[in-house]
C-alpha positions in Angstrom: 133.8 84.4 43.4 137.0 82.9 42.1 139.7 86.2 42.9 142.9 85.6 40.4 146.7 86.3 41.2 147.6 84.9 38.2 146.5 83.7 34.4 149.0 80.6 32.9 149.1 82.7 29.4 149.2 79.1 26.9 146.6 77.1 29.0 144.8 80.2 30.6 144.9 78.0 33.8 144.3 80.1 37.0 145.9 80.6 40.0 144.2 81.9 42.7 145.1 84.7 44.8 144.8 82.5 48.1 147.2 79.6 46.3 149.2 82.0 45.5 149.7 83.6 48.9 149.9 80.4 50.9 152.1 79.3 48.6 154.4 82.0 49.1 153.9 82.1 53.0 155.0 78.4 53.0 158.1 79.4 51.5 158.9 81.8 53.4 158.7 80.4 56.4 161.0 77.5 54.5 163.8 80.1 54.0 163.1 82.0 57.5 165.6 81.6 60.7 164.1 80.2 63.1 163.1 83.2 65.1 161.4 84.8 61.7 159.6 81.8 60.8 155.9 82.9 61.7 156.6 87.2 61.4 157.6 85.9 57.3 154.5 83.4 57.3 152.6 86.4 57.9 154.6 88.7 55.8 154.0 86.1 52.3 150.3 85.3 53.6 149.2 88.7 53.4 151.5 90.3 50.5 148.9 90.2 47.8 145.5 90.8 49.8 145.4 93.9 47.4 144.7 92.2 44.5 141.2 90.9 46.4 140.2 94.4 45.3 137.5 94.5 42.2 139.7 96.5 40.3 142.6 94.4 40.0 140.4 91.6 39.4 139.4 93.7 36.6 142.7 94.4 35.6 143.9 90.9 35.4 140.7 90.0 33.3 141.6 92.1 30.7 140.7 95.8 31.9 143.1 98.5 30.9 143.5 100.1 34.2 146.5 100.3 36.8 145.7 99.6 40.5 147.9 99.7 43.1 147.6 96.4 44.9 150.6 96.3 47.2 150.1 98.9 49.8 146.9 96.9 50.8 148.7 94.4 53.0 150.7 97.1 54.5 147.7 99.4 55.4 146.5 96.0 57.0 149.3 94.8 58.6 149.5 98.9 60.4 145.5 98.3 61.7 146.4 95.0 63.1 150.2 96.0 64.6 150.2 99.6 65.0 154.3 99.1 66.3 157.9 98.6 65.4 156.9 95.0 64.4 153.8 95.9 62.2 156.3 98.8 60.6 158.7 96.0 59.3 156.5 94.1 57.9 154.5 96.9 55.9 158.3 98.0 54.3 158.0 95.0 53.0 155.0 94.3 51.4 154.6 97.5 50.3 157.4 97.1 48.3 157.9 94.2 47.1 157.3 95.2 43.8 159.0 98.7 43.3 161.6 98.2 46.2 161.6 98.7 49.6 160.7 102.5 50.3 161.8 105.8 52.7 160.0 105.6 55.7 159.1 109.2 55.5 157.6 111.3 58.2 154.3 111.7 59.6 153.9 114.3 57.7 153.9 112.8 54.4 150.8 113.0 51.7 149.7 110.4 50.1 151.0 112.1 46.6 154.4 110.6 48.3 156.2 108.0 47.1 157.7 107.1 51.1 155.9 104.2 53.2 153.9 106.9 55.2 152.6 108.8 52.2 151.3 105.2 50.7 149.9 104.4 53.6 147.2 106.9 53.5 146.4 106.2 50.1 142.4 104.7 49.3 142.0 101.5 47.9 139.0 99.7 47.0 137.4 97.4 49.6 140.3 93.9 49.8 138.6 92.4 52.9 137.1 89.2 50.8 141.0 88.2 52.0 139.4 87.3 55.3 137.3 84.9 53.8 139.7 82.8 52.5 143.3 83.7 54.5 143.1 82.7 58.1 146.0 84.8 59.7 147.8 83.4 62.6 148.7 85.0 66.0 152.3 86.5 66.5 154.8 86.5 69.5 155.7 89.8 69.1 157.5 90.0 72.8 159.8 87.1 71.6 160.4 89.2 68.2 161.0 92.0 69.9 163.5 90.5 72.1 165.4 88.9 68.9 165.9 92.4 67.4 167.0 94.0 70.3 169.6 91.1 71.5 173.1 92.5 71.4 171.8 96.3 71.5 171.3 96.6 74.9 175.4 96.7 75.9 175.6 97.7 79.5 178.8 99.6 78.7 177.3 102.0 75.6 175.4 105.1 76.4 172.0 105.0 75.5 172.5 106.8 72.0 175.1 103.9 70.5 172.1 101.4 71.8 169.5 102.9 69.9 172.0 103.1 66.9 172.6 99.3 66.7 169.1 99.0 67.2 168.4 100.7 64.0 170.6 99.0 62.0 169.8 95.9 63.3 166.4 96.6 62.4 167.1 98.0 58.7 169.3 94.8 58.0 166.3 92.3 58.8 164.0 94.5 57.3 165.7 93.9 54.2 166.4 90.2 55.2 162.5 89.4 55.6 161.8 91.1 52.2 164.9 89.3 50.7 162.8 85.8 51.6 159.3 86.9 50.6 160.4 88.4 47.3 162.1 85.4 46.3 159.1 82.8 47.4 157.5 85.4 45.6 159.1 85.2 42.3 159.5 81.3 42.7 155.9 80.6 43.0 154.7 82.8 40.3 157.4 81.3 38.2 156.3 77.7 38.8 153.1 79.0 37.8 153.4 80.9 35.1 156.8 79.5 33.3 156.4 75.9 31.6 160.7 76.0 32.1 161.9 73.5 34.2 164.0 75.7 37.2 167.3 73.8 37.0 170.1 74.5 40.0 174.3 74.7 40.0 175.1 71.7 42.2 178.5 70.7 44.1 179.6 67.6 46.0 181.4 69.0 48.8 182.9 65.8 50.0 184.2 65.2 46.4 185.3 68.5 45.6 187.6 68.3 49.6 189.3 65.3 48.2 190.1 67.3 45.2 191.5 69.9 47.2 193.6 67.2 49.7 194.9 65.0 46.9 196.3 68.6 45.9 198.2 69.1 48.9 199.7 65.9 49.5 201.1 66.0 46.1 203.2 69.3 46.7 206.9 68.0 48.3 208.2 69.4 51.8 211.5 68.9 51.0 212.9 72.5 51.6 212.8 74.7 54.8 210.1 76.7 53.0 207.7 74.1 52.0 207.8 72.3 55.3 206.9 75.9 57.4 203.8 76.4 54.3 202.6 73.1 55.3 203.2 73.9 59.5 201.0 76.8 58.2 198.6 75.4 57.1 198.0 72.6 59.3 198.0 75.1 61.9 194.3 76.1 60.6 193.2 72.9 59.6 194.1 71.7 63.0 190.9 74.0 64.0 188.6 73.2 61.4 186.4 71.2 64.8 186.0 74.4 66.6 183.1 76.6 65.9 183.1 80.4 65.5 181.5 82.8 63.6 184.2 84.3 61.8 187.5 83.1 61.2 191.0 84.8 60.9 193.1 83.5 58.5 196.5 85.6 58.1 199.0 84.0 56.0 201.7 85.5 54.4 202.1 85.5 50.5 203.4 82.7 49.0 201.7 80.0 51.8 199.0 78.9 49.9 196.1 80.6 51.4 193.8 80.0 48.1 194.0 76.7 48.7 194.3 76.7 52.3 191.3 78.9 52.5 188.8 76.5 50.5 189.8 73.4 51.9 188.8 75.2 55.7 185.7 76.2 53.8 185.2 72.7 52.5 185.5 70.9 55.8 183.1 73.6 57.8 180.8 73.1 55.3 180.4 69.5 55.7 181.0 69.2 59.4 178.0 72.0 59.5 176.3 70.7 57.0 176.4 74.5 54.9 174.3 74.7 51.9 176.9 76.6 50.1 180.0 78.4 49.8 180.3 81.5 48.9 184.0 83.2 48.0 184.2 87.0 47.6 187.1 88.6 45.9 187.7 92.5 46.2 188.1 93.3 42.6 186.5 92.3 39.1 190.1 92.2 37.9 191.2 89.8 39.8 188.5 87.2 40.1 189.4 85.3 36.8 192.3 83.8 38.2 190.9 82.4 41.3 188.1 81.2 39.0 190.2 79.1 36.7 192.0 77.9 39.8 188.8 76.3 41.0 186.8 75.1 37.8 190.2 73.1 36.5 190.9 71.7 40.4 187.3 70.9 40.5 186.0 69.9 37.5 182.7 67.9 37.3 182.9 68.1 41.1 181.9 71.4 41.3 179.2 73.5 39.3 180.8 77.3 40.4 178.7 79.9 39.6 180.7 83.3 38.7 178.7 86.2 39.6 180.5 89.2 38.4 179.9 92.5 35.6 182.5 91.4 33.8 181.7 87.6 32.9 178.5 86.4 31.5 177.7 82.7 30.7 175.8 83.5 27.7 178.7 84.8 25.8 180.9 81.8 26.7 181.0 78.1 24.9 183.1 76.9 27.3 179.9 75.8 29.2 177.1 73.3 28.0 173.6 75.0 27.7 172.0 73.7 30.3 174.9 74.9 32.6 174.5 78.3 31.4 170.6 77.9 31.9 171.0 76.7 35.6 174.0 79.4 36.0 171.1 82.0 34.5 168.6 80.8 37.2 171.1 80.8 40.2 172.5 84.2 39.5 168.6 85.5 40.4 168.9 84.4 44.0 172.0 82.5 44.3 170.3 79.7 45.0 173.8 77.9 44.2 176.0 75.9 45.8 179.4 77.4 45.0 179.9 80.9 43.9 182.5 83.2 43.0 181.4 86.8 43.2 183.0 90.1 44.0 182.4 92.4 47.1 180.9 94.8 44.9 178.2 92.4 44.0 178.2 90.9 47.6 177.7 94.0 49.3 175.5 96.0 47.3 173.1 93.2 47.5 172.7 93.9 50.8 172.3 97.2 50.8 170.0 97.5 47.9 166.0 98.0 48.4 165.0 96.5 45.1 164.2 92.8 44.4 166.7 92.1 41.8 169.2 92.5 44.2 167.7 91.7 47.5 166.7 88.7 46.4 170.1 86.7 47.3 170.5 88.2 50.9 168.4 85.3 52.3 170.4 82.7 50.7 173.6 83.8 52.3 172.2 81.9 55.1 173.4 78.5 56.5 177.0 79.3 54.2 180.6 79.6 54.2 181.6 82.8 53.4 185.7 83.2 52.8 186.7 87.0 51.9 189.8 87.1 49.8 192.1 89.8 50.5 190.2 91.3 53.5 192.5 94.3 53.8 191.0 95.5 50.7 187.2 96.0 52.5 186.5 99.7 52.2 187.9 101.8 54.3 184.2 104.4 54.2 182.1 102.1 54.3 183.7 99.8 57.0 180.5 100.1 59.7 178.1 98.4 57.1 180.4 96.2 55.7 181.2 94.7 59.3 177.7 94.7 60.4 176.6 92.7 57.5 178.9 90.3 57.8 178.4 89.8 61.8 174.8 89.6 61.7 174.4 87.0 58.4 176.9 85.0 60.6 175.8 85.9 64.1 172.0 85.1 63.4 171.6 83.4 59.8 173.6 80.5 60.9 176.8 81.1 58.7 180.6 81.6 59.1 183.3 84.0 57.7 186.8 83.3 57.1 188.8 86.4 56.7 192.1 85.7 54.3 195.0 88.4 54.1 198.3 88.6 54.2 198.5 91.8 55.9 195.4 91.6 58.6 193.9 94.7 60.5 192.9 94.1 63.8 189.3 92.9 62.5 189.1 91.3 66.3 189.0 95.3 67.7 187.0 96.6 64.4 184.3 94.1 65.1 183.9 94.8 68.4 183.5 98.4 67.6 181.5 98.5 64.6 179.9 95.5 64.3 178.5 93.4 67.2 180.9 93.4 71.0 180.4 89.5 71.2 181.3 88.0 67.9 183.1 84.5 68.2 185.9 85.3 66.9 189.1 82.9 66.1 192.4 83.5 65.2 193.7 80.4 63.1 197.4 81.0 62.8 198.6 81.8 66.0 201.9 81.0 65.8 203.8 83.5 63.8 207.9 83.0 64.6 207.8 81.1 60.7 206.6 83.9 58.9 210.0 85.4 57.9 210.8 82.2 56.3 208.3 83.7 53.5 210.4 87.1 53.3 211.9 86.3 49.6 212.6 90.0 49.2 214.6 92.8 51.0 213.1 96.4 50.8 214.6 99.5 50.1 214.3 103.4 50.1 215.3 104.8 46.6 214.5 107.8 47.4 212.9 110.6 44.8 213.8 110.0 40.8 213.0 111.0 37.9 210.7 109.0 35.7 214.2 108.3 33.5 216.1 107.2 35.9 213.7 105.2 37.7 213.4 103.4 34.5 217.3 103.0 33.9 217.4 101.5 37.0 214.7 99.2 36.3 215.9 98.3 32.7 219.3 96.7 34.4 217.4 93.8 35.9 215.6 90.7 33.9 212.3 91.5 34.8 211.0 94.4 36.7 207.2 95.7 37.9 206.7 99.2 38.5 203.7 99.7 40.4 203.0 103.4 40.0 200.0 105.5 42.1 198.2 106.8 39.1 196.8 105.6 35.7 198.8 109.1 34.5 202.3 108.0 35.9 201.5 104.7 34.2 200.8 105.9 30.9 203.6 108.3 30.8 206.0 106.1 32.3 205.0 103.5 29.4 205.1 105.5 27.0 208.9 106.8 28.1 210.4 103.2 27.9 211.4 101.3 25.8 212.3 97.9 24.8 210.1 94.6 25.9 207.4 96.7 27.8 203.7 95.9 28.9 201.2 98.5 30.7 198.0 97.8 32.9 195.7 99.8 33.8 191.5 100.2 34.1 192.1 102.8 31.1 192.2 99.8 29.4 189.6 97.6 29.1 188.7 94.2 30.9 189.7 91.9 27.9 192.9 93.2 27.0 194.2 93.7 30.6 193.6 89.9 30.7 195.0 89.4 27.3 198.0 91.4 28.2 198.4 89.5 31.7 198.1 86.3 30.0 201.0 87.6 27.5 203.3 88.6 30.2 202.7 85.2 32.1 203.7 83.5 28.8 206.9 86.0 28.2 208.2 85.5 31.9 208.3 81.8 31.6 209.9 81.8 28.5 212.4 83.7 29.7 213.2 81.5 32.7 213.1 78.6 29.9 215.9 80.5 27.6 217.8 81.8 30.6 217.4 79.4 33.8 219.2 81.2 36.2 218.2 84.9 34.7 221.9 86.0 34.7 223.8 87.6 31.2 220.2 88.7 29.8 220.4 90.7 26.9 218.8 94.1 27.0 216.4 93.3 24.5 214.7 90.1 26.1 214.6 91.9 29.6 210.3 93.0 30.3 209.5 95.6 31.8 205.7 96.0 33.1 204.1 99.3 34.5 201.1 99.2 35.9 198.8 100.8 38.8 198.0 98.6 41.7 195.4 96.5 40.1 198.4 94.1 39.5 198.9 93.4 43.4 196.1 91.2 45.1 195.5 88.2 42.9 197.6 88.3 40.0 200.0 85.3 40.1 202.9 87.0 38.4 206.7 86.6 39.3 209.1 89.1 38.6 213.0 89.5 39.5 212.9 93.3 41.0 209.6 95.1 41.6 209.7 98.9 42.0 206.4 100.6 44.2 206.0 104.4 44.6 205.3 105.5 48.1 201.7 104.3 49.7 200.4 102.7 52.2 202.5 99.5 53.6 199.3 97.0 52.5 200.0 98.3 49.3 203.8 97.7 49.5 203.7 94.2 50.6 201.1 93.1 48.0 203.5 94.5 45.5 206.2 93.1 47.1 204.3 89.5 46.7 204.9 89.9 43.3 208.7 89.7 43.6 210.9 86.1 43.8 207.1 85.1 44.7 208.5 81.5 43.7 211.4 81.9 46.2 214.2 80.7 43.3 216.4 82.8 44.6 217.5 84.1 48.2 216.0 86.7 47.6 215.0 89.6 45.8 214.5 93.8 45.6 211.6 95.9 46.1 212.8 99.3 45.9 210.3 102.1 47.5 210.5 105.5 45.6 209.0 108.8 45.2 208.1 110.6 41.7 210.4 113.1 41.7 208.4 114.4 38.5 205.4 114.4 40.5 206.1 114.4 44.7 202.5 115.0 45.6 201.4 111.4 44.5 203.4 109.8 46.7 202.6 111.8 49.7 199.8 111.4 51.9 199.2 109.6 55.5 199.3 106.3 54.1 202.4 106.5 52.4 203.9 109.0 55.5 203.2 106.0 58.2 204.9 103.8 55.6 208.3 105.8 55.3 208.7 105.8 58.7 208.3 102.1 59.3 210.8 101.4 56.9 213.5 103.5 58.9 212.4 101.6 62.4 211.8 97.7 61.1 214.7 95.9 59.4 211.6 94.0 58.1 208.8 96.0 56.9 207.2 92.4 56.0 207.1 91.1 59.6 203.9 90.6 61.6 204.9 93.6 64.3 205.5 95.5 61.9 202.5 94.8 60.0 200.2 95.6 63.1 202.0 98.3 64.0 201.0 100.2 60.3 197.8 99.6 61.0 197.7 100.6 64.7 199.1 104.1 63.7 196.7 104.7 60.7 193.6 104.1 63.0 194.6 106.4 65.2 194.7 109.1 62.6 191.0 108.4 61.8 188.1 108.9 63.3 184.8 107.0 64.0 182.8 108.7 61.1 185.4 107.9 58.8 184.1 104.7 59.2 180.5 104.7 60.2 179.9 107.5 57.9 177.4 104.9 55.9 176.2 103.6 59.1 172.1 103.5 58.4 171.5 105.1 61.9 173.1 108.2 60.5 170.0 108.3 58.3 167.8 107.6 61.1 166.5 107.5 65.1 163.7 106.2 64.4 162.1 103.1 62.9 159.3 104.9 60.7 161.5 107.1 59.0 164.7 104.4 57.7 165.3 106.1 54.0 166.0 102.3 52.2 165.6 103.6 48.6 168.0 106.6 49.1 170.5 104.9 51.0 170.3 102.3 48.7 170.7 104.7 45.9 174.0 105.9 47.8 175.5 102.6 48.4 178.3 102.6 45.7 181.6 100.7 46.7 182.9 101.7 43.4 183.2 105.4 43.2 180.5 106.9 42.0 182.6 109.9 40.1 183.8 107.4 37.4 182.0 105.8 34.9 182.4 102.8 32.8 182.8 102.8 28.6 182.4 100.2 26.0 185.0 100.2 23.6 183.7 97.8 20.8 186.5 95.7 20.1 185.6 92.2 17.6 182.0 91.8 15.7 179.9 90.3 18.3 181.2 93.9 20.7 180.1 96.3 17.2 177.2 94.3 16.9 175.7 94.9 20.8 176.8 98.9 20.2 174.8 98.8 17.0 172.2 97.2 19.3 172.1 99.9 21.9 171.9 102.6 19.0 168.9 101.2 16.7 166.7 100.3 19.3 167.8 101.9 22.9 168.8 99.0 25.1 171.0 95.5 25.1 172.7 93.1 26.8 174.8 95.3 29.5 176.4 92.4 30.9 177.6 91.0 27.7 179.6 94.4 27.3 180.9 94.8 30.5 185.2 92.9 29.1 184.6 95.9 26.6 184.5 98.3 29.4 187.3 100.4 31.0 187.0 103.3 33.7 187.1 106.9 33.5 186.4 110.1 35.7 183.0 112.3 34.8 186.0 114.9 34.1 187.3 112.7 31.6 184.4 111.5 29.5 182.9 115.1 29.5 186.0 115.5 28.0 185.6 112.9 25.1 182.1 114.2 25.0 182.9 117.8 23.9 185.6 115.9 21.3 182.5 113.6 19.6 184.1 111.0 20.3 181.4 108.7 22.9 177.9 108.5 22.2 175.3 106.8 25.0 172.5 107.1 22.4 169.7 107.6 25.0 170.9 104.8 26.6 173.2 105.8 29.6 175.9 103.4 28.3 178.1 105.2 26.9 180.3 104.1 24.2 183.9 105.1 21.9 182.2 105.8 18.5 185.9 106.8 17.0 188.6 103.9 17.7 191.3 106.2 16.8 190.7 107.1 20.8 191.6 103.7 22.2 195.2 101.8 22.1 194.8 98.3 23.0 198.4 98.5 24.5 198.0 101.5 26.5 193.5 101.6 26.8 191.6 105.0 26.3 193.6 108.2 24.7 192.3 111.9 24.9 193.8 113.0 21.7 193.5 111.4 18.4 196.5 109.3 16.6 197.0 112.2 14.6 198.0 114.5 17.8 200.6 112.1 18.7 204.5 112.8 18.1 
């Protein structure tokens, strides 16, 4: 008997289920770490025994029936290795279709949708498998031993053991389903599709020359071009020693982008990395560091941008089979340069379903370089650390943290992580970095909204970075004059539209006025904004104004202040919302004011350190670890994957996104989603800007949004939106 996995629908070729499975088990053991190799061999080889059952061999000949192939393999893999080992490798097959699921308890019925319920499920007889699937013997002492390497610290009590036992074990349950659900999808795609799978490729070696005919071209003439290149040599002068994760702290204005991928470049091909892969914290910000790359790159370099907010498809800047490889990589990541954000980076580690586990595997054997490392979150610190010391730990890659104001990650590591990470600190020597300080700091004290605005309207160009998307609006809408406003009220395309405008208006001004002095009022800018504008927005202003926070916060917003260095120096004036004190007012901010009264320097590295030192010690261990999977779990059997999955959000959960349709081809994807229930999400995500729940409910009970069955919900009355100032609560007709 010929038993089918799958029928080629134009030529009604067949593949079998035993091609299929050693198919897969070949390429699993292709993408497997070396101490995985034969556990995944097993893992793909057995995956789809189920469908050696006569009712899926029914199904697929045309019999309208549903059968429930997958928990076969895992009900066989349990008889065969009734252990820890054997418990892996069922979470895996049995989900590799629907997702990786709860362990559940012992006590769980089959009518259970958990790994325990399933497993006592009947299924026809599948044992034909034997016949054809010879199934090798596994070291499961040596496997053993691999998981429970760096658990066993002398020094922790026997509880923190068993904790980074279980997390150890969740993350390479989800690594060994990551492998078999791509060789899974690969092979059944080769099979099945008549397209041709086409790849993103980069030439590292070219794309490094790139990078250093860049730097030689900039001049060291000045004191403060001579200490950016010291800088930078500093870490290139260690790009031959080997580590797992790097520490690159730089300050603004020494030309870490660039510093950062050439260090990425040259591990890459020393190590010979199969790829590169540059996270950056917010969707908001990745544009920039995107266009950076493509124009220094060019042909060089075939970048794929993994974010909500961009898709290929609805760009002509890109040649169709560019967007057909970029299409292709995005399902794996099977790329060799990519841009993504940490939402996108993490979350597809912590997922259980096969769209997004699919990558983890692939962030094997690379580079990783996270932009702006300060920005990790803060709550979900324990998983984020963990992930990024075992991929480089025992997946054979390497992490390069970039910040200008850098946490003690060496100490955070150690705690949350894994206690023996190699670990190296790339700038070392620190006595240059006030040659950077291109601005002076100061306490203004608590104003008004109007005269924190007079004040700011006597200068050329001012920011006012404000703690609230409500101070920002009213503050906006208070001034007057040359003015620009930013925040996620608006949406994605016109808060680059409106960055690109003040970019444009800046430099003109420097054109018409070179040395900024005798300004008229009228040409003098003004932008208000919430922090969005402070990590990654290359914008230079004369005098920036922040409202109290936390001294990460202050600095970035600093950064954008006489970022050029054309003059001495410039003014960053600190102040508190007189109109509304209890903004500016928590621990953050607290720590902050009293730094500024003990550092002449608020910018220096003691200082910096210091900041940070005091707001650990105001936290505690769960504020951290409180996402740690181990707090889900003691035991192996009962790991909840789908619901921690589920509650995995970096981005809080309490707001929600909505499309404001803004040109014909926005209109036309609304009009999509409301005729016949579903469209292209991605293609909608510029359209989008964020609101609380509280907020929408509110536009809800006004008529004014409309999901139409859909769960995207979308502005159905444009007399709710302002392009200049993003979503209102009121109509026009309300306004004064």
């Amino acid at each position: 008997m010929i038993y089918k996995a799958h029928i080629q629908e134009q030529s009604g070729e067949i593949q079998t289920v035993k091609e299929h499975s050693e198919n897969t088990a070949a390429l699993c053991r292709e993408f497997a770490v070396e101490p995985m190799k034969d556990l995944l061999y097993i893992i793909g080889l057995m995956h789809d025994i189920g469908k050696y059952q006569p009712a899926f061999q029914q199904r697929i000949n045309g019999k309208k029936i549903k059968v429930e192939h997958s928990i076969c393999g895992a009900q066989e893999i349990m008889r065969r290795y009734d252990n820890s080992i054997g418990r892996l490798m069922a979470y895996c097959i049995a989900g590799h279709h629907s997702g990786i699921p709860d362990g559940g308890t012992s006590q769980d019925t089959p009518d259970l949708a958990t790994l325990s319920g399933r497993l006592q499920r009947p299924t026809e007889d599948y044992q034909a498998f034997q016949q054809e699937l010879t199934i090798p013997e596994l070291n499961q002492q040596e496997l053993a031993l691999f998981l429970a390497e760096d658990c066993n610290i002398p020094q922790a009590s026997r509880e923190e053991q068993q904790n980074r036992l279980i997390d150890k074990y969740a993350f390479f349950v989800r690594y060994c389903f990551s492998c078999l659900v791509d060789a899974d999808s690969l092979d059944t795609a080769a099979f099945c599709s008549e397209e041709k799978r086409q790849k993103l490729q980069s030439d590292f070696a070219a794309c490094l020359d790139l990078v250093d005919g860049r730097l030689s071209s900039f001049q060291a003439l000045t004191k403060l071009q001579q200490t950016r290149s010291a800088l930078q040599n500093q870490a290139f002068a260690k790009c031959s020693q080997d580590a797992e994760i790097y520490l690159m702290n730089m300050p603004t204005g020494s030309g870490k982008t660039l510093c950062s991928v050439k260090f990425a470049l040259e591990r890459a091909i020393r190590q010979g990395k199969k790829r590169i892969i540059y996270v950056i914290p917010y969707n908001s910000i990745i544009n920039q560091t995107a266009e950076e790359f493509t124009k220094l790159f060019g042909n060089s370099a075939q970048i794929l941008r993994h974010q909500s907010t961009f898709s290929y498809q609805d760009n002509d800047d890109f040649e169709e089979d560019y967007k057909k490889a970029a299409q292709f990589s995005e399902e794996n990541w099977d790329a060799d340069f990519i841009i993504t954000t940490a939402v996108q980076f993490f979350e597809s580690i912590y997922a259980n379903k096969r769209k997004k586990l699919r990558k983890l595997h692939n962030m094997a054997d690379s580079i990783l370089i996270f932009d702006e490392a300060h920005l990790m979150p803060w709550k979900y610190l324990q998983p984020c650390l963990e992930a990024i010391a075992y991929i480089t730990k025992y997946l054979n890659s390497e992490a390069v943290f970039l910040t200008a104001t850098m946490p003690d990650f060496q100490q955070l590591l150690a705690k949350y992580a894994l206690p023996n990470s190699r670990i190296i600190n790339l700038i070392t020597e620190t006595e240059q970095f006030a040659d950077f300080q291109k601005c002076s700091y100061h306490d203004l004290g608590s104003v008004s909204e109007e005269q924190l605005l007079q004040k700011a309207a006597e200068y050329p160009s001012s920011l006012i970075v404000v703690n609230t998307r409500a101070s920002a609006r009213q503050l906006y809408q208070l001034c007057s004059g040359k003015k620009y406003h930013l925040s996620t009220y608006m949406t994605a395309r016109d808060r680059q539209r409106v960055i690109k405008e003040i970019h444009q208006e800046l430099a003109k001004l420097e054109r018409d006025y070179p040395n900024l002095k005798q300004v008229p009022a009228e040409r003098r800018i003004m932008v208000i904004s919430t922090s969005l504008i402070e990590a990654g927005v290359d914008l230079d202003f004369y005098t920036v104004f922040r409202e109290w926070t936390g001294l990460d916060s202050i600095l970035q917003a600093g950064g954008r202040c006489n970022r050029e260095g054309k003059r001495q120096s410039g003014d960053v004036f600190i102040f508190a919302n007189a109109d509304n004190q209890q903004s500016s007012t928590n621990i953050r901010a607290n720590i902050s004011k009293g730094l500024l009264q003990e550092y002449s320097n608020i910018s220096s590295l003691e200082c910096i350190q210091e900041y940070y030192k005091r707001w650990l010690a105001c936290q505690k261990d769960e504020d951290f670890s409180c996402y740690a999977i181990y707090r889900s779990s003691k035991t192996f059997n009962g790991i909840p994957f789908r619901q921690y999955a589920e509650q995995f959000e970096l981005i809080d959960s309490r707001t929600v996104s909505l499309v404001v349709p803004q040109d014909d081809t926005s209109h036309a994807l609304v009009e999509q989603l409301r005729l016949i229930g579903k469209g292209n999400e991605r293609s909608l995500q510029s359209y989008t800007c964020t609101l609380h729940q509280r907020e929408l409910d509110d536009l809800y009970r006004q008529h004014v949004v409309e999901d139409f069955g859909t769960g995207v919900w979308c502005l159905i009355n444009m007399d709710y939106y302002e392009p200049e100032l993003g979503i209102c609560f009121e109509a026009k007709d309300y306004y004064q």
